[in-house]
N, CA, C and O atoms as a Tinker XYZ file with bonds, in Angstrom:
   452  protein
     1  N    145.984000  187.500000  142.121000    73     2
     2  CA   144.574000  187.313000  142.374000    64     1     3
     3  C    144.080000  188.382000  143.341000    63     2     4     5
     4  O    144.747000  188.845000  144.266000    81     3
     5  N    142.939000  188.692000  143.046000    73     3     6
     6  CA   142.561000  189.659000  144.054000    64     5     7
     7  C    141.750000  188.953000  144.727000    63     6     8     9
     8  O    141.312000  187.835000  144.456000    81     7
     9  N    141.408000  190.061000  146.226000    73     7    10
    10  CA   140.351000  189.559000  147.318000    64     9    11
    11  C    138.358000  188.876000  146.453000    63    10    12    13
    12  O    137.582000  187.974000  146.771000    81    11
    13  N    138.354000  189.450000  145.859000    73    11    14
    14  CA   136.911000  189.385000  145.025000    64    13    15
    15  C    137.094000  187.839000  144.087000    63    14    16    17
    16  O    136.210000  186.988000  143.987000    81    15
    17  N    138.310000  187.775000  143.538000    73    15    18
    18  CA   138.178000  186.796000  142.970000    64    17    19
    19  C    138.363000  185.427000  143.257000    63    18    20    21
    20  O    138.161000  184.419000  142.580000    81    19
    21  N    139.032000  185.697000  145.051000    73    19    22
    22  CA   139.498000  184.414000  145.439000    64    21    23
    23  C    137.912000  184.244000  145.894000    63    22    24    25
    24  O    137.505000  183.136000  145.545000    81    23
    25  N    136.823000  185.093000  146.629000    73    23    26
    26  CA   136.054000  184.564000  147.261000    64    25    27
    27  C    134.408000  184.249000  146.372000    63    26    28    29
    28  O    133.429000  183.641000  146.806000    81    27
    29  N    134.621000  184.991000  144.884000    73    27    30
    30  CA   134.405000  183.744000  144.185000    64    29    31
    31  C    134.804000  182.749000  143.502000    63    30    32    33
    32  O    134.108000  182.069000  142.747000    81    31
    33  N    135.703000  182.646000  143.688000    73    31    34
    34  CA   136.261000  181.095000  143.737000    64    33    35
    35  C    135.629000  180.134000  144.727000    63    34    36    37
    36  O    134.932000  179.174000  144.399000    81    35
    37  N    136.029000  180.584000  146.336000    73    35    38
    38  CA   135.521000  179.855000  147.341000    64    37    39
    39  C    134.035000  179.230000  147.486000    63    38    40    41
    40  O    133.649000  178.161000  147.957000    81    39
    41  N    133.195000  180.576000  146.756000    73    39    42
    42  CA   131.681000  180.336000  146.788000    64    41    43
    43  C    131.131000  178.952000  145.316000    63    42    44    45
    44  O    130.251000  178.091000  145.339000    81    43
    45  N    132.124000  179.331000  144.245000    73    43    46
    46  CA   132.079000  178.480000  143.030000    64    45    47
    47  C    132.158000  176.968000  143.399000    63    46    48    49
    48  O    131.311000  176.163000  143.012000    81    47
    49  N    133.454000  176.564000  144.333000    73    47    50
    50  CA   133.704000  175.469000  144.583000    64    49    51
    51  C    132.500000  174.833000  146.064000    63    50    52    53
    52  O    132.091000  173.681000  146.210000    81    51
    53  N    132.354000  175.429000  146.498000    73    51    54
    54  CA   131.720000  175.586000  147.637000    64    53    55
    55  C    130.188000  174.434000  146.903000    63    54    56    57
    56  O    129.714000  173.310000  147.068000    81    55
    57  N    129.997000  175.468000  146.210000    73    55    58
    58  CA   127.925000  175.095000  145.291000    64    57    59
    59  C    128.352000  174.110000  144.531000    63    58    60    61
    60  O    127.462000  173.309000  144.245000    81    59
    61  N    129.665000  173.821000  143.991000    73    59    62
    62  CA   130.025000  172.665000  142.960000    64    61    63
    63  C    130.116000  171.781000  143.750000    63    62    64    65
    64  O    129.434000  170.812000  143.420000    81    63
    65  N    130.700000  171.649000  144.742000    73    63    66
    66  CA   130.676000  170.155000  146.006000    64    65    67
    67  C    129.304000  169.959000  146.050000    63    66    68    69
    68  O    128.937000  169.034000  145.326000    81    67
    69  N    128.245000  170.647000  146.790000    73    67    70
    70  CA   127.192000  170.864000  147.149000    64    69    71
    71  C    126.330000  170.435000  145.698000    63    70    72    73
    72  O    125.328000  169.809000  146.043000    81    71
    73  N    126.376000  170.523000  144.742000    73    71    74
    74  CA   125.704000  169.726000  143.173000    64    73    75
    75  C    126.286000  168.909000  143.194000    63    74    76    77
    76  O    125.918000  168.350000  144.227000    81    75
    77  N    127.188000  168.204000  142.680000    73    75    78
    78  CA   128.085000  167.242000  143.111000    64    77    79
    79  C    127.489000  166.337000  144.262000    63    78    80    81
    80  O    126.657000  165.598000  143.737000    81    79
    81  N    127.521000  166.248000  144.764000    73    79    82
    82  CA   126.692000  165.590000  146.329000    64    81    83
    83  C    125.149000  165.113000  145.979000    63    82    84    85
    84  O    124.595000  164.014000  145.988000    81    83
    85  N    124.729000  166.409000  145.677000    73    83    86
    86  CA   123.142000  166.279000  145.681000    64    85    87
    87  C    122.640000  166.476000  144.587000    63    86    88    89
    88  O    121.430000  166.675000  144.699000    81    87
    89  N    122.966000  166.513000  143.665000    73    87    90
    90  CA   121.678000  166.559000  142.677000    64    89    91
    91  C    122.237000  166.202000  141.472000    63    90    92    93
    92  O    121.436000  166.069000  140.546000    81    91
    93  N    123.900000  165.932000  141.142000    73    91    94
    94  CA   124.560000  164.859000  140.162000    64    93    95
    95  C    124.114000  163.358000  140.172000    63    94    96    97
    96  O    124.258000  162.643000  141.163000    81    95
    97  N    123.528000  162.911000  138.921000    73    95    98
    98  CA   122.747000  161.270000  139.145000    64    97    99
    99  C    123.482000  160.216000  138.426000    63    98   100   101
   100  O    123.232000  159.014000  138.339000    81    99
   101  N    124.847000  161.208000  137.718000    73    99   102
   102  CA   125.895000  160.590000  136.683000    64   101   103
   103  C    126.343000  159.109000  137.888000    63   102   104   105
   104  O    126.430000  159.498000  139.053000    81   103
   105  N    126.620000  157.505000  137.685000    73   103   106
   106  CA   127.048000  157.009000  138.124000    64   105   107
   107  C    127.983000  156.619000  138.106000    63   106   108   109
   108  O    128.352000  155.645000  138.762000    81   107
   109  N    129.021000  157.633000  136.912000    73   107   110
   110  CA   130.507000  157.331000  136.360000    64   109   111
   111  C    131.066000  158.278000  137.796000    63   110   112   113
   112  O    132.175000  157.884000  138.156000    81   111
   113  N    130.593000  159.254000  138.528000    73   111   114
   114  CA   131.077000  160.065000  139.011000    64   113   115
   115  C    131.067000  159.489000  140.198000    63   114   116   117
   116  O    130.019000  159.180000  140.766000    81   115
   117  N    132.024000  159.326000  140.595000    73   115   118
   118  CA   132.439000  158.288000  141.511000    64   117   119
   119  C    132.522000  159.308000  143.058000    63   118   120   121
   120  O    131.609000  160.134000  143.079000    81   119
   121  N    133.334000  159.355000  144.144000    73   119   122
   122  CA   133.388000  159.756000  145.147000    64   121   123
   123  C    134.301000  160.982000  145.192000    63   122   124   125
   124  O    135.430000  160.786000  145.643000    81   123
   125  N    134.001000  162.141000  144.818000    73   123   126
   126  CA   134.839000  163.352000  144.628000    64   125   127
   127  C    134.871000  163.897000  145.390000    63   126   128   129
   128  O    134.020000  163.627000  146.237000    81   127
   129  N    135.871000  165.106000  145.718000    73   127   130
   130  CA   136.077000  165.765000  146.571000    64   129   131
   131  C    136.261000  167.201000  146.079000    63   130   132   133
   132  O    137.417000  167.212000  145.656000    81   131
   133  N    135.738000  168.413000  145.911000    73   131   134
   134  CA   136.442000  169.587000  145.210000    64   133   135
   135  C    137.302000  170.448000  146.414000    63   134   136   137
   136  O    136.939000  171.025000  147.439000    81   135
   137  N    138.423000  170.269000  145.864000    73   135   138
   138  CA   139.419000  171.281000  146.750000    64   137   139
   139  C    139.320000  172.732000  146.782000    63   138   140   141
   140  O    139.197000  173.520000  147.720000    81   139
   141  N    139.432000  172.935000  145.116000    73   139   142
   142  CA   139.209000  174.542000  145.060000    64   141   143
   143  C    139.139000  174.805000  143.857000    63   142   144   145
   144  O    139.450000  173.965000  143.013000    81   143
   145  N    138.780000  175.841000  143.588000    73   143   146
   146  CA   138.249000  176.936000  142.202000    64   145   147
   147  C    139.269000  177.979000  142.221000    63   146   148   149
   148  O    139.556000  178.487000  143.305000    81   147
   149  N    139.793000  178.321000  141.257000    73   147   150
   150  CA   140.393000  179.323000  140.815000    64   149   151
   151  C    139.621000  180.084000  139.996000    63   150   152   153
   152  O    139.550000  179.454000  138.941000    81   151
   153  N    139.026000  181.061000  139.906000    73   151   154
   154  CA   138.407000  182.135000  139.063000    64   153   155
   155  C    139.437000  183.140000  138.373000    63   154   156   157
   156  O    140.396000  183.626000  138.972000    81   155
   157  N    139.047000  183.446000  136.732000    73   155   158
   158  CA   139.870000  184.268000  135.804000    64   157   159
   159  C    139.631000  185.616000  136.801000    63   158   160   161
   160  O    138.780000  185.752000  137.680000    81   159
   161  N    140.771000  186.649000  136.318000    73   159   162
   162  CA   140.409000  188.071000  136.586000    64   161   163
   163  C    139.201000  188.668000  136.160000    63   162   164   165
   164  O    138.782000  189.675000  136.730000    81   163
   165  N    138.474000  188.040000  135.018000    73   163   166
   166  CA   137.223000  188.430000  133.803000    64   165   167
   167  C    136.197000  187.721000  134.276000    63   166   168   169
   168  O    135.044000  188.017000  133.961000    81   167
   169  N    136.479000  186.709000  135.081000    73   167   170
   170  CA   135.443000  185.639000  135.965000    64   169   171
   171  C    134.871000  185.152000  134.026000    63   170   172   173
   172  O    133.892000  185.736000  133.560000    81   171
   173  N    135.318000  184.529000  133.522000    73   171   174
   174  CA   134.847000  183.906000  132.395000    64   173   175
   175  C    135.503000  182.541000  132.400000    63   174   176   177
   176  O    135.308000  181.779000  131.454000    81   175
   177  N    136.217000  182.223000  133.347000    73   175   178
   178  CA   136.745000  180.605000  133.694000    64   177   179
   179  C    136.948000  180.487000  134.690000    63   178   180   181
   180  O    137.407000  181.445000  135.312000    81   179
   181  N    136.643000  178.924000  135.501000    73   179   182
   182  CA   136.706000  178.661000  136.789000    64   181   183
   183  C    137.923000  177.324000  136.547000    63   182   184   185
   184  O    137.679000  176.519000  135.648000    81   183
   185  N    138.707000  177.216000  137.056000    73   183   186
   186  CA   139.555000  175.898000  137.191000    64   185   187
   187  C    138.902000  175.154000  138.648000    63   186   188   189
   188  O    138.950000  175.832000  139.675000    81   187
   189  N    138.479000  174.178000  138.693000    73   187   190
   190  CA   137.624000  173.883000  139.680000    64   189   191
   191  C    138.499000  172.030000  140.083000    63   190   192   193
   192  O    138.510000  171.001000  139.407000    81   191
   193  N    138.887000  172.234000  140.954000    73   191   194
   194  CA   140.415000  170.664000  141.084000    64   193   195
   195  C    140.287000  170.180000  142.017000    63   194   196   197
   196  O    140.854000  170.466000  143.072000    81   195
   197  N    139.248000  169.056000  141.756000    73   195   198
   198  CA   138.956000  167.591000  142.780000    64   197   199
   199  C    140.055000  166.753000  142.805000    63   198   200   201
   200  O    141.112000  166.802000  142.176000    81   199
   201  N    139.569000  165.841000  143.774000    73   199   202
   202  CA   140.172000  164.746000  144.370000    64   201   203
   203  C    139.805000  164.109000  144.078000    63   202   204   205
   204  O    138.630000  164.475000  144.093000    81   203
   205  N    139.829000  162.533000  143.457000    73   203   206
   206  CA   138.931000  161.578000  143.264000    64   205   207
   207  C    139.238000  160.462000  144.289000    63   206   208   209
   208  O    140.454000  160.634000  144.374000    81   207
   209  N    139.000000  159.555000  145.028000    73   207   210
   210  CA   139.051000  158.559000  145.473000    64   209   211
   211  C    138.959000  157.686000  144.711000    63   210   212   213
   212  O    137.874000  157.527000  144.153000    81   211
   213  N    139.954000  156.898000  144.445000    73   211   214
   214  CA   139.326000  154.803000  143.665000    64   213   215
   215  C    141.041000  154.963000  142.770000    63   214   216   217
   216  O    141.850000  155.886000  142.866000    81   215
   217  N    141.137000  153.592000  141.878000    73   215   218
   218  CA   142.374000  153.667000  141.272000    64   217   219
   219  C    141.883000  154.905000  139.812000    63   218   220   221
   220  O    140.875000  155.525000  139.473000    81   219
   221  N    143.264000  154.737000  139.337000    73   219   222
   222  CA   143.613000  155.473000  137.795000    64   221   223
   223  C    142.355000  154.958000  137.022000    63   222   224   225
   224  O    142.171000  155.905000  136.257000    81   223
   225  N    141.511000  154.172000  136.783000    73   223   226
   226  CA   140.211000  153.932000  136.057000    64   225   227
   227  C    139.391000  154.528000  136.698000    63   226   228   229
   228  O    138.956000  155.373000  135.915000    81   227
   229  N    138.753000  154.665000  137.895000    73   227   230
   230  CA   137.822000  155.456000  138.862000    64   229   231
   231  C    137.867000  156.827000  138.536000    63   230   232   233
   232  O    136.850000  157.445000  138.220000    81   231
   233  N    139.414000  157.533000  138.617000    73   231   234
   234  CA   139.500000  158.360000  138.237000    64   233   235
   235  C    139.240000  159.197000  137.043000    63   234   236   237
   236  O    138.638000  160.257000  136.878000    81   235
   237  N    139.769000  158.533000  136.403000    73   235   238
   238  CA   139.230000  159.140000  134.657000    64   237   239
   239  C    137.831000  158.694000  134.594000    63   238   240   241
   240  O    136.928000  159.527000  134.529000    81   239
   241  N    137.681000  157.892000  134.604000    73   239   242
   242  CA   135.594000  158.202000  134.493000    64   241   243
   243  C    135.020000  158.708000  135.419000    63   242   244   245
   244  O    133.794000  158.781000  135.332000    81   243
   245  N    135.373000  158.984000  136.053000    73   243   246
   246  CA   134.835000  160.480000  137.044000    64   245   247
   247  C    135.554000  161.565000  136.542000    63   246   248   249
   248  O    134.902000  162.451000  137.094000    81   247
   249  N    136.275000  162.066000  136.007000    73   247   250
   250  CA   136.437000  162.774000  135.062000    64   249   251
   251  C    135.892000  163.228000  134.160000    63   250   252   253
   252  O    135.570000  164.383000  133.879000    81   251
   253  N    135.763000  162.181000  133.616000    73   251   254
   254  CA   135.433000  162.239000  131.955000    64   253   255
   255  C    133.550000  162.689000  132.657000    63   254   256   257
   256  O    133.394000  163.903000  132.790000    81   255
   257  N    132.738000  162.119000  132.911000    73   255   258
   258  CA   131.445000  162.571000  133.988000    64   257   259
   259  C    131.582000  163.599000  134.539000    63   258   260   261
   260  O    130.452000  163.925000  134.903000    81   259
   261  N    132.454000  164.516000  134.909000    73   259   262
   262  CA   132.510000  165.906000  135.520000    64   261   263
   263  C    132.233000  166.549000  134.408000    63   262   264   265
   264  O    131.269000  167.287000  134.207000    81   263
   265  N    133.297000  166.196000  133.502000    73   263   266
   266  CA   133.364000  167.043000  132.092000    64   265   267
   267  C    132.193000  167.386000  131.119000    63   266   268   269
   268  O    131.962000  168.446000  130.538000    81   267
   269  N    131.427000  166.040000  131.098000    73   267   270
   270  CA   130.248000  165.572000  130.866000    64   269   271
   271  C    129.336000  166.256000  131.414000    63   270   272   273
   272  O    128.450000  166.473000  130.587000    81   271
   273  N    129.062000  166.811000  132.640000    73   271   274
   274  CA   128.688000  167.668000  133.690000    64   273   275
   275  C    128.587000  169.106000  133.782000    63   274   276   277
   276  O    127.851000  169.904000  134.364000    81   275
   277  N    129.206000  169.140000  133.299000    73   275   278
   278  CA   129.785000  170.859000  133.093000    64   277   279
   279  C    129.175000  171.479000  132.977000    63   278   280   281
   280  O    128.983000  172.222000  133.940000    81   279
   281  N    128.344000  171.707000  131.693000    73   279   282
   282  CA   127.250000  172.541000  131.272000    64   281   283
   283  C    125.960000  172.479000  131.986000    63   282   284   285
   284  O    124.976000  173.147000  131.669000    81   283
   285  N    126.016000  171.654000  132.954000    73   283   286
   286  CA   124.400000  171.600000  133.633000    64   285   287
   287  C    124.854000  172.197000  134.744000    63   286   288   289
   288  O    124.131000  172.998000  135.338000    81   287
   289  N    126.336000  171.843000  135.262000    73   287   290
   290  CA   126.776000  172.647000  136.545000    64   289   291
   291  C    126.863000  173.948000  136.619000    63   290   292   293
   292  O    126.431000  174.679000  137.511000    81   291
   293  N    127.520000  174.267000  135.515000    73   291   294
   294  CA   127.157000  176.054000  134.592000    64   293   295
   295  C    125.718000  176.571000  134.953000    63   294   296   297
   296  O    125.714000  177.289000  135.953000    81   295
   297  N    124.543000  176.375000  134.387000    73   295   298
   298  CA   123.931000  176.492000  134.545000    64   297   299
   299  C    123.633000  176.544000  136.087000    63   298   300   301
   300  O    123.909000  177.592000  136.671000    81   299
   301  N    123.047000  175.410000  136.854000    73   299   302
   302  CA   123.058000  175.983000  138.182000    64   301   303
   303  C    123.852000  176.891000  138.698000    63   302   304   305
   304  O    123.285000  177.753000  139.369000    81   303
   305  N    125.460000  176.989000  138.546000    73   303   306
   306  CA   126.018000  178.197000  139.426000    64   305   307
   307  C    125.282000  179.796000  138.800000    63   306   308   309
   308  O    125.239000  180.908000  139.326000    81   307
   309  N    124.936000  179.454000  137.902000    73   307   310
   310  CA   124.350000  180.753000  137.144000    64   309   311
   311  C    123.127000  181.147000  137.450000    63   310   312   313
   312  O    122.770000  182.227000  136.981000    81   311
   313  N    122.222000  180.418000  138.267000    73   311   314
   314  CA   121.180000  180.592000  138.950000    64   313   315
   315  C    121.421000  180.979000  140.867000    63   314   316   317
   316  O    120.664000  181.529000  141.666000    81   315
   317  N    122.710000  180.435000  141.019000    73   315   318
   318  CA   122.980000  180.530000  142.270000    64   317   319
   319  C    123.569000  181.551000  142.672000    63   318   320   321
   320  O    123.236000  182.211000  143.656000    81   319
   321  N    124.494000  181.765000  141.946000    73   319   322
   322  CA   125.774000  183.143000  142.176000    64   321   323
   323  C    125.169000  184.305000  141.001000    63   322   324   325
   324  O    124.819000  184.108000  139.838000    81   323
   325  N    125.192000  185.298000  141.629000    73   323   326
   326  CA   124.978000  186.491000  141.282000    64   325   327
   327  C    126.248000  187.225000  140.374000    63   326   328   329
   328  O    126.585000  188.289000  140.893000    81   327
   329  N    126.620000  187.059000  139.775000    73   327   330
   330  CA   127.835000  188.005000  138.759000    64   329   331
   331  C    127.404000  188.038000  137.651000    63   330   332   333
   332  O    126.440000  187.475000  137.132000    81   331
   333  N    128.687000  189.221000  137.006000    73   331   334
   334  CA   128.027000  189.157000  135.557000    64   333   335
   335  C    128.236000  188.023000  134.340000    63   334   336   337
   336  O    127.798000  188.059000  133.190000    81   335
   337  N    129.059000  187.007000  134.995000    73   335   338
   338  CA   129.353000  185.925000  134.214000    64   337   339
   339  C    129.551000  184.987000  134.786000    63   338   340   341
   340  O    130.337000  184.947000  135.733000    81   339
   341  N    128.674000  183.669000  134.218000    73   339   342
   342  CA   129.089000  182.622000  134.584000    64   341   343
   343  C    129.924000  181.964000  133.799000    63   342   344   345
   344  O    129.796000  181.604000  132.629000    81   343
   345  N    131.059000  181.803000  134.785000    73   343   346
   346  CA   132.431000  181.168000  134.151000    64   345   347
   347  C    132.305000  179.706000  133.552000    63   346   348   349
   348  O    131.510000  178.799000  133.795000    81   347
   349  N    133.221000  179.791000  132.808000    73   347   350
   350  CA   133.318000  178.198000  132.042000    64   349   351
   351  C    133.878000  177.613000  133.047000    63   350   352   353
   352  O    134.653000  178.152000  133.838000    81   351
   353  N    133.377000  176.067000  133.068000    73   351   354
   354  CA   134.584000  175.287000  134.357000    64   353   355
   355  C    134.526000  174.511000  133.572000    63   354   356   357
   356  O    133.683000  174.178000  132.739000    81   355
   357  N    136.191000  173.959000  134.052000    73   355   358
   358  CA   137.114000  173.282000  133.852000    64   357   359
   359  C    137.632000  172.508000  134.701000    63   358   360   361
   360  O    138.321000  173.134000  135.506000    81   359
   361  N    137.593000  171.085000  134.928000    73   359   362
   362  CA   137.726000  170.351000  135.920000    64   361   363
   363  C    138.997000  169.747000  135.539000    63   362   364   365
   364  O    139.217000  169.199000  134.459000    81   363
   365  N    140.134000  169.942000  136.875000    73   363   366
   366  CA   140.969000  169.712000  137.193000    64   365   367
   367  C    141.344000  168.333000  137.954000    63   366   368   369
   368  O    140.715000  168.166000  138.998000    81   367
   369  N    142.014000  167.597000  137.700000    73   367   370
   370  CA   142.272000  166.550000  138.697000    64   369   371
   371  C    143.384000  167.458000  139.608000    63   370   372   373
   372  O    144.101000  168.240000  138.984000    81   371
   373  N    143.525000  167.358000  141.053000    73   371   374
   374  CA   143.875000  167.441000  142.537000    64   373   375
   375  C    144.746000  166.349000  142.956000    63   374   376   377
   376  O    144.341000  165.498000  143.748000    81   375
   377  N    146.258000  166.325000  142.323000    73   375   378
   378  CA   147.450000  165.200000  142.742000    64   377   379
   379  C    147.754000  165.328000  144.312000    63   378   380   381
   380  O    148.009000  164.313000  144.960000    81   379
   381  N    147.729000  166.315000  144.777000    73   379   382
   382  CA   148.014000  166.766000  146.185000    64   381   383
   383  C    148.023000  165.821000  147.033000    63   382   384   385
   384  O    149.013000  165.670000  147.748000    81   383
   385  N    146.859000  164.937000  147.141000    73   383   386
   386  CA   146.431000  164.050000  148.283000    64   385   387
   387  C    147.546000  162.926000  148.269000    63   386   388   389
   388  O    148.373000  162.710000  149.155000    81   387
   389  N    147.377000  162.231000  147.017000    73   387   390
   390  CA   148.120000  161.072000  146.126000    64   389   391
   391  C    149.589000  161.774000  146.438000    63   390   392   393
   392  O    150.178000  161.148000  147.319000    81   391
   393  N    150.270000  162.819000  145.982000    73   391   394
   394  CA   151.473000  163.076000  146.141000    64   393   395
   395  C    151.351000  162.757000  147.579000    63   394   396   397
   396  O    152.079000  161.806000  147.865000    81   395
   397  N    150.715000  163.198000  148.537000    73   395   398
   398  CA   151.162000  163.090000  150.370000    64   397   399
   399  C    151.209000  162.138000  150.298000    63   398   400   401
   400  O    152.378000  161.883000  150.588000    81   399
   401  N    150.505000  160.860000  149.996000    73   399   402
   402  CA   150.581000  159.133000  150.521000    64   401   403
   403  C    151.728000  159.048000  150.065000    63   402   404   405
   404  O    152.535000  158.542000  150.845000    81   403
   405  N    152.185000  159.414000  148.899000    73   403   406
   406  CA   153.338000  158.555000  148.440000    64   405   407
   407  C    154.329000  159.124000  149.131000    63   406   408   409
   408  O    155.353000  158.457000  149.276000    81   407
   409  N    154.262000  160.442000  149.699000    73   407   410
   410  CA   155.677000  160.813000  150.507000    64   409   411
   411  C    155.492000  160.207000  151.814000    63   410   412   413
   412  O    156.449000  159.515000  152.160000    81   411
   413  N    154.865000  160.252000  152.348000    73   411   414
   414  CA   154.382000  159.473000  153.591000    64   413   415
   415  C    154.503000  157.923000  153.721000    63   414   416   417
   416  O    154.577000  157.335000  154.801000    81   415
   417  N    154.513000  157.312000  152.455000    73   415   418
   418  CA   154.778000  155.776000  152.653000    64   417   419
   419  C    156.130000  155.980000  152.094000    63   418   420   421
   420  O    156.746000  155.061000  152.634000    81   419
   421  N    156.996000  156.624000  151.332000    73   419   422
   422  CA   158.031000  156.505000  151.217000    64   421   423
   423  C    158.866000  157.409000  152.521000    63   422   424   425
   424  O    160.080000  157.414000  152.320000    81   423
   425  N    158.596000  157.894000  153.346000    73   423   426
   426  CA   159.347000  158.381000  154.642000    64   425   427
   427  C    159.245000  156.805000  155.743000    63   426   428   429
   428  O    160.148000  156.271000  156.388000    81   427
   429  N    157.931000  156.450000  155.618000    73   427   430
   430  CA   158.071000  155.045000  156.707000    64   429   431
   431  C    158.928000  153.660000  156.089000    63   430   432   433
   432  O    159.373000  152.758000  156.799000    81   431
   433  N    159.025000  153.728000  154.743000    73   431   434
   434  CA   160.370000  153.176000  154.313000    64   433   435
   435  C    161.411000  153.709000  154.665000    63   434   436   437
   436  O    162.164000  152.758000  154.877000    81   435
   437  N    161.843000  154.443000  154.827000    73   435   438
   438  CA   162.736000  154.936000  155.653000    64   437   439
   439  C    163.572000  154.828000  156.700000    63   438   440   441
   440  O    164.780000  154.732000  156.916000    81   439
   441  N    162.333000  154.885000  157.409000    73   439   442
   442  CA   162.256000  155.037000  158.855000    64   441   443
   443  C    162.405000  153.451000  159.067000    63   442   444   445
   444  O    163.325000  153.106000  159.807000    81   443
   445  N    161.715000  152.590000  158.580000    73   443   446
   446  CA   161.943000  151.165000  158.701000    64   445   447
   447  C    163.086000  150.716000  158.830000    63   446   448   449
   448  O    163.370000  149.983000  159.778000    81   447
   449  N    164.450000  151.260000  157.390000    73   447   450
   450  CA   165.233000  150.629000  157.333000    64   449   451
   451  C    166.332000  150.884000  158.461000    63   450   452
   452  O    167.343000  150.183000  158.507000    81   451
């Protein structure tokens, strides 16, 4: 990855939280979090990989509502960010968080016994 592409990435995910927050009215889209954007070398795809808060049902329909989402979110970053392409996004689910609890409650089992 180069310097240019990580920091649009940063700016991609950045305006996608920021829509997301404020101006998404979807009520499948539950309490998200976007971690980060990965941008192609061609900037013609964004991998964009939230967090969701709630169980495995919460999750996928906030999903499936991101996905749903997409093309209007497209659009705004394409009014917002200046390049020569606005990338396709692709919304990622973000295990990261979920992997830490579970190592973290399985270390205080542990530690218990």
């Amino acid at each position: 990855m180069s310097l240019r592409t990580d920091r649009v990435g940063d700016l991609i995910a950045r305006e996608i939280s920021l829509i997301i927050d404020r101006e998404l009215k979807d009520p499948s889209i539950g309490f998200v979090t976007v971690t980060s954007a990965r941008v192609t070398a061609d900037f013609r795809h964004a991998d964009v990989y939230v967090s969701v808060f709630g169980d495995e049902a919460k999750m996928e329909k906030s999903m499936e509502g991101l996905r749903r989402a997409s093309p209007f979110i497209r659009s705004l970053i394409g009014r917002r960010i200046r390049i020569r392409y606005t990338p396709e996004i692709r919304f990622r689910l973000d295990n990261s968080l979920i992997r830490g609890e579970q190592i973290d409650k399985l270390l205080k089992e542990i530690e218990n016994e």
